[in-house]
C-alpha positions, 0 to 999 in steps of 0.5 A, a space after each residue: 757911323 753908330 756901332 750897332 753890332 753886338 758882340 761876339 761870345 763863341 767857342 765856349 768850355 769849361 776846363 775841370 779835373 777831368 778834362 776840357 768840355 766844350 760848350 759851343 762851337 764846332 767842338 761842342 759834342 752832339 750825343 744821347 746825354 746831350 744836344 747842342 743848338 744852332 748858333 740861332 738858338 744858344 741853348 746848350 744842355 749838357 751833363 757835367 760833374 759837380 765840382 769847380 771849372 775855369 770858364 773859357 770864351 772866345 769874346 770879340 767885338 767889330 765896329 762894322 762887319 767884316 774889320 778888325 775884332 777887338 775885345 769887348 768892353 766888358 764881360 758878366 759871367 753869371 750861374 743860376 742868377 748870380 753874378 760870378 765873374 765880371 771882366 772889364 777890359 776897360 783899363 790895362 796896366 802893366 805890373 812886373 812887365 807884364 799888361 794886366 786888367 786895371 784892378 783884377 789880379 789878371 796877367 795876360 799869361 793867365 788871361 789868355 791861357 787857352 790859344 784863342 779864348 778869354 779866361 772869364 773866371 772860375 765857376 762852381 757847379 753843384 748839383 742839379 739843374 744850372 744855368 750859366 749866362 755869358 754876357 758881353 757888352 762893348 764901349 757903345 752899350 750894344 751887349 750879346 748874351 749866350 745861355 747854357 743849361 747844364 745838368 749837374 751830377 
């Protein structure tokens, strides 16, 4: 059997100075300064200040529906069409006693930080209008990409 699924990419925020600001999901906010799509369409616009956030996701990949979820083979983060941020979940090693992603400074404390969600790296936001592109691809080349429009001031 082929692995046609592709992955999953929920649960998105961004953790700034000033607080943590959901993306997706059932935290995301639904007010006047901004609106937040179904999960058909991914499309998020949302008003932020400009400044540095460390990106959160929750990333999961199924070889068939409704079995074990596994992380993905590896994760792209891009703003504005510039790659940030790339995780490969490819190989892990253990460096002082601790699993960390082969050739990344990425332990599991930090990786797994935030309860239920990946680190995917630290993004710059300045201001004007951004686009910040999550994509997540597994082993068999099947890949889910999530786009959110962000407002900068």
């Amino acid at each position: 059997m082929s692995d046609t699924i592709k992955p999953t990419i929920q649960d998105v925020v961004l953790a700034g100075k000033t607080g943590v600001l959901a993306l997706s999901g059932t935290a995301a906010p639904r007010d006047a300064d901004g609106y937040v799509y179904t999960r058909k369409r991914t499309r998020v616009h949302r008003r932020v200040t400009q400044g540095t956030y460390r990106l959160y996701a929750a990333v999961a990949d199924v070889l068939e529906h409704g079995t074990q979820t596994f992380t993905p083979f590896q994760v792209h983060v891009v703003v504005n069409g510039s790659e940030v941020s790339a995780v490969s979940f490819e190989l892990i090693v253990a460096k002082d006693s601790q699993a960390c992603l082969s050739g990344s400074l990425l332990n599991e404390r930090l990786l797994y930080e935030m309860k239920g969600r990946v680190f995917l790296g630290s993004v710059v936001l300045t201001r004007g209008t951004a686009e910040l592109a999550i994509s997540a691809r597994d082993i068999s080349g099947n890949e889910r990409t999530e786009v959110f429009f962000l407002q900068v001031e």
